[in-house]
C-alpha positions, -999 to 999 in steps of 0.1 A, spaced: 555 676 631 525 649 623 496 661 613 464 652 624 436 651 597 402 641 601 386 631 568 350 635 568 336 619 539 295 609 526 315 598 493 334 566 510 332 530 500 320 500 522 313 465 518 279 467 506 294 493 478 333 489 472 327 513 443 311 542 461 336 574 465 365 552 454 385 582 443 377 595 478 392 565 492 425 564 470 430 602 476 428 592 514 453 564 512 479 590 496 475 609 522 474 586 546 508 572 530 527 603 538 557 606 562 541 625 594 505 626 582 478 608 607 441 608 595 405 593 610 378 589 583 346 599 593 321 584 563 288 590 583 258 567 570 225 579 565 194 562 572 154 565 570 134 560 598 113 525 603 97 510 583 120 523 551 148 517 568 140 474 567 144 484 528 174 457 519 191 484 510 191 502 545 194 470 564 226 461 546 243 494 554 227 492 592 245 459 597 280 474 589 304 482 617 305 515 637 343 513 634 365 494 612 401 492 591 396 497 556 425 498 534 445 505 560 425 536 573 404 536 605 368 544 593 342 550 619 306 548 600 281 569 627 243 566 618 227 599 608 187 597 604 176 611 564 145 621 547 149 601 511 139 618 481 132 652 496 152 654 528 187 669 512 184 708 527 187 683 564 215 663 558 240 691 578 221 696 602 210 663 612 243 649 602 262 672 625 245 663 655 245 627 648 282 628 650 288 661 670 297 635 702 320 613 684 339 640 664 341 655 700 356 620 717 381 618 689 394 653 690 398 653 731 418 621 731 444 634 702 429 667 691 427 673 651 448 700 633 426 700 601 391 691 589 394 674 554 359 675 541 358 657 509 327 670 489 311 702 495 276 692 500 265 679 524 301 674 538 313 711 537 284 728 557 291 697 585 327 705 585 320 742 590 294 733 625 319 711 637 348 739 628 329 764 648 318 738 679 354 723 680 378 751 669 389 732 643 400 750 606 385 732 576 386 726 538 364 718 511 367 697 477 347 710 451 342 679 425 309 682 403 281 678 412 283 689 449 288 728 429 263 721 400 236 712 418 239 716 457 255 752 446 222 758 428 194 744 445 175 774 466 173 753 496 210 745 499 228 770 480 232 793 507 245 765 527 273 756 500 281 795 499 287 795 540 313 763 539 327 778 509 330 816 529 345 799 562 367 776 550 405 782 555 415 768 522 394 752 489 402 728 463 385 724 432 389 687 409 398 711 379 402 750 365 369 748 351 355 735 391 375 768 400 354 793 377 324 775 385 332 781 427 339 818 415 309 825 401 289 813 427 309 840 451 336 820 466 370 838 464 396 829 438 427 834 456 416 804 482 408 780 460 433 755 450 430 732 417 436 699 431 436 671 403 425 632 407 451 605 404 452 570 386 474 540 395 495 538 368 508 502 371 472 490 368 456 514 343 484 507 319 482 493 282 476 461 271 475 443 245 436 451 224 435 420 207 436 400 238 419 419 263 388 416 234 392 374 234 393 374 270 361 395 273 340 374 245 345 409 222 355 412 185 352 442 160 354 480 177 343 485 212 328 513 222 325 521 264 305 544 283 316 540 326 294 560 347 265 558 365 231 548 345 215 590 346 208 611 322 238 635 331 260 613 317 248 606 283 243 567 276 211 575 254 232 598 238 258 569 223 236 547 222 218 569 190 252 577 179 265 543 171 227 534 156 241 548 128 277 527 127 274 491 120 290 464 137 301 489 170 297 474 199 288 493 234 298 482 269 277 501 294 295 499 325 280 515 360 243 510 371 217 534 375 176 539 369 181 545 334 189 507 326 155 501 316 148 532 298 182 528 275 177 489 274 140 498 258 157 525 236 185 502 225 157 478 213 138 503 195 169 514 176 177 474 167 211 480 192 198 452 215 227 427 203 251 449 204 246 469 235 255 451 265 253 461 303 275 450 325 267 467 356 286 481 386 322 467 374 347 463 409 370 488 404 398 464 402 384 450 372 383 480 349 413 480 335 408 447 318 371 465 303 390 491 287 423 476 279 394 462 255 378 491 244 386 516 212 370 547 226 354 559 254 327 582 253 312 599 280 293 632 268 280 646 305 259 676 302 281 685 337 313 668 349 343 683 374 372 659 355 361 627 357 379 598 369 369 575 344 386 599 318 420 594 333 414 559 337 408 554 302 434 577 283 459 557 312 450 523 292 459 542 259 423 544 249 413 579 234 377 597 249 354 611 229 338 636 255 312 669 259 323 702 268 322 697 308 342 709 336 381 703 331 375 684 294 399 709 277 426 709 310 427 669 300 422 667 266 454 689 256 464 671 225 446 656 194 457 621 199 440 624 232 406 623 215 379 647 207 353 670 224 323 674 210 286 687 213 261 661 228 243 654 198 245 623 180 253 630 149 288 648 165 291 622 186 290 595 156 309 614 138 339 615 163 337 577 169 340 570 135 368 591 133 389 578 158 382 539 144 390 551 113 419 562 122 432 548 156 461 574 173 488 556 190 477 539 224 512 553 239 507 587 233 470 585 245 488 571 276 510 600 278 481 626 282 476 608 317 511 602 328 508 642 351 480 620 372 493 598 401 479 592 438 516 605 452 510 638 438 478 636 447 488 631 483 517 652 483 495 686 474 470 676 498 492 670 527 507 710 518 475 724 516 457 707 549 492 722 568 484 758 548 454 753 566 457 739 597 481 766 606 453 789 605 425 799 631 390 782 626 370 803 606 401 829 588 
């Protein structure tokens, strides 16, 4: 029997960012790839009212269409008014009647079985109003953020705690997402650890020496890939390899901390060897860290991070923090290290690692459980787990 999902998504590329949510957008394409599975994406668009929304920003995303194929999948983008900057505790409810008619359209013309609401803030408290308006049962992803701060903040944690209570089934990006869903109440038995995937054929190894020439790069590389915040920890390398000549850093994602850790870089004398490269297409990645000797990414909070996979799929080893799933990934020395976020640590396991390189196959090998068909085929059985129960059980 086919099922019927619709994907409701905030976390969905477009053409005026091909890198936004990308991991939602593979996840959806497995699905979608499944014998018997049907799904709509709903990746709503918010917008401030006039005169920020003539922002070029705002007027980009304005001019994209209300309905689309992308990657196969047909995307309808509805409009949702937003309050930027302090507006976040509005997005559900605002958002819900935004797209309340369309969601209502779709569902009468070839009725839904399963919501498939891909981040649980402010997608899971939308999923829930529409699952009590339409009838239809829902589930949540838990990936980071959405837990560690939506989950938190007074004015939205009780919302996160409702989707979470109503749902008929939850997933969590890790075992580590899990305990974290736990502990803000949400019942262990319903939550399902649901792990990212990585296309293997193009995160694969290659040869260092080359990738290096063909990116202007000689001696050890060093890459941080995530967005420019202090969650993630750029200022935190770039200190760290302050103190190891000749290393140099590839910074790639974008972010308002670009000035602050281009001013810091200069300070420490990094300037010539720190270099930013911005927002990368996804498609090029592989060739950055076929490149690269070590990523590091020490994030004071992480679910289990794409880029991880990505990297320890091209044979190159992480040198990570003590977030989210870092121990589920990290299950074997040659894998790389985890560390405190403190420079000196953080030095220390670089140097390491360069010192003595592990073998770029059996860094591969850590990643080889990840793909996008088993990604698709645990989704597809949970979304029938819960489609086969009544809205709201």
């Amino acid at each position: 029997m086919t099922l019927r999902v619709l994907t409701l998504s905030t976390l969905f590329p477009d053409a005026t960012r091909p890198n936004f949510g990308v991991f939602v957008e593979r996840q959806t394409c497995a699905l979608a790839s499944r014998p018997d599975v049907d799904v709509t994406v709903l990746a709503p668009l918010g917008l401030p009212p006039w005169p920020l929304s003539l922002h070029a920003v705002y007027r980009a995303r304005r001019a994209l269409p209300a309905e689309e194929q992308w990657q196969g999948l047909t995307v309808h983008r509805p409009r949702f008014p937003i309050i930027p900057a302090i507006g976040g505790r509005w997005h559900p409810p605002l958002m819900t009647r935004a797209i309340l008619p369309l969601v209502r359209r779709l569902h009468a013309t070839r009725p839904f079985d399963v919501i498939d609401a891909s981040f649980f803030f402010p997608d899971g408290p939308v999923a829930r109003r529409l699952s009590r308006q339409l009838g239809i049962p829902y589930s949540v992803k838990a990936r980071g953020a959405d837990i560690h701060h939506w989950g938190r903040d007074p004015a939205t944690a009780a919302m996160v705690r409702e989707a979470g209570r109503d749902a008929a089934g939850l997933l969590a990006v890790s075992e580590a997402m899990k305990a974290d869903m736990v502990a803000l109440g949400m019942e262990p038995a319903r939550i399902r650890v649901h792990y990212t995937g990585v296309d293997q054929a193009r995160f694969r190894l290659a040869d260092r020496a080359s990738a290096k020439a063909a990116h202007g790069l000689c001696g050890p590389v060093v890459t941080v890939l995530g967005a420019l915040i202090p969650r993630k920890g750029q200022a935190l390398v770039i200190e760290a390899l302050a103190r190891l000549a000749d290393v140099t850093l590839l910074l790639i994602g974008d972010g308002p901390d670009r000035t602050g850790l281009s001013a810091l870089a200069g300070r420490l004398g990094m300037a010539a060897r720190v270099r930013f490269l911005g927002s990368v297409p996804h498609g090029d990645l592989p060739g950055w860290l076929a490149a690269s000797d070590i990523m590091a990414l020490p994030s004071a909070s992480e679910g289990l991070a794409n880029a991880w996979v990505e990297a320890l799929a091209c044979g190159v080893p992480l040198v990570i923090s003590e977030a989210g799933g870092a121990r589920e990934l990290l299950d074997r020395p040659e894998a790389g290290r985890i560390v405190p976020r403190e420079p000196e640590a953080i030095q220390k396991a670089i140097a390491s690692l360069l010192a003595t390189p592990p073998d770029p196959a059996a860094v591969r090998a850590t990643a080889e459980r990840f793909s996008w068909d088993a990604n698709g085929a645990a989704l597809e059985v949970h979304l029938r787990a819960c489609a086969g129960k009544t809205a709201g059980e």
